[in-house]
N, C-alpha and C positions, 0 to 999 in steps of 0.2 A: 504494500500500500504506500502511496506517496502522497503527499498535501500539502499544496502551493500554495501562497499567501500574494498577491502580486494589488498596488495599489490602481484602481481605473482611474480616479483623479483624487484631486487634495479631498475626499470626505469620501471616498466609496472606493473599498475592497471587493477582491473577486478570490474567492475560498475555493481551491478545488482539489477534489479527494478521487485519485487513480486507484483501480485494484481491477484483479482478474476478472470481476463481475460473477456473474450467475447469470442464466438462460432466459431471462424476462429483460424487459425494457425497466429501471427503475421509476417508479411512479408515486406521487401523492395516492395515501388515500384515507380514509377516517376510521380507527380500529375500535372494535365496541371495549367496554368497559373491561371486559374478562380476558383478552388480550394480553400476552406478555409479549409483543415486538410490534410492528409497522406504526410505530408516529415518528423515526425520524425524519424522512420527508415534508409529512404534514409540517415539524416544528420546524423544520427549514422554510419553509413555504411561507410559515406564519412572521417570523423576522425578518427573510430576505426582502430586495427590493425585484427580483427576480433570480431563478435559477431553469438549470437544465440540464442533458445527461447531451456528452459526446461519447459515440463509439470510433474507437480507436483502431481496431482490428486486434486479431492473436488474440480474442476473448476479455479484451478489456476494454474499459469503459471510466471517462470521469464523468463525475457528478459537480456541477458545479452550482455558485449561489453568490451572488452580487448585494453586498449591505451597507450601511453608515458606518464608520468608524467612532462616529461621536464628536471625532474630533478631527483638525486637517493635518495633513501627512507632510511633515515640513520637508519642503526642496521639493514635492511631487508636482511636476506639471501635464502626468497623463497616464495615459498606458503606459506599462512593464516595468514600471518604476516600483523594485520590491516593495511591500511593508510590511513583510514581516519574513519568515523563513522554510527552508525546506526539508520537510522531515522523511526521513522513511524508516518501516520497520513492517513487522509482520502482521498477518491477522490476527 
């Protein structure tokens, strides 16, 4: 799994989480009460300012999500300008 942190302008990040995926398209959806997994999405969904799923090929796939920092990303005047870093490690 890898997860990139990359600033789109002084006040909004774009978060994105690579991994081998699994055989569906990653999707929102609304899980009932009795449920133990499917709201991370949803909770994505509910703070981003948008998100989305690229397929990559060779079974993998990121997930990504665009949101407010809160605050503005000094020296950022756009795209690819990091803000933050890049992790990898395992399932």
């Amino acid at each position: 799994m890898t997860v990139e942190v990359v600033a789109v302008d002084a006040e909004v990040v774009r978060v994105e989480v690579t991994d081998d995926g699994a055989d569906t398209v990653p999707r929102s959806r609304v899980s009932s009460v009795d449920d133990c997994h499917g709201r991370g999405l949803w909770l994505v969904e509910q703070i981003s300012l948008k998100w989305g799923v690229r397929l990559l090929g060779a079974g993998q796939r990121a997930v990504w999500a665009e949101t407010f920092t809160g605050q503005a990303v000094p020296g950022c005047t756009g795209e690819g300008v990091a803000a933050g870093s890049r992790a990898e490690g395992g399932r």
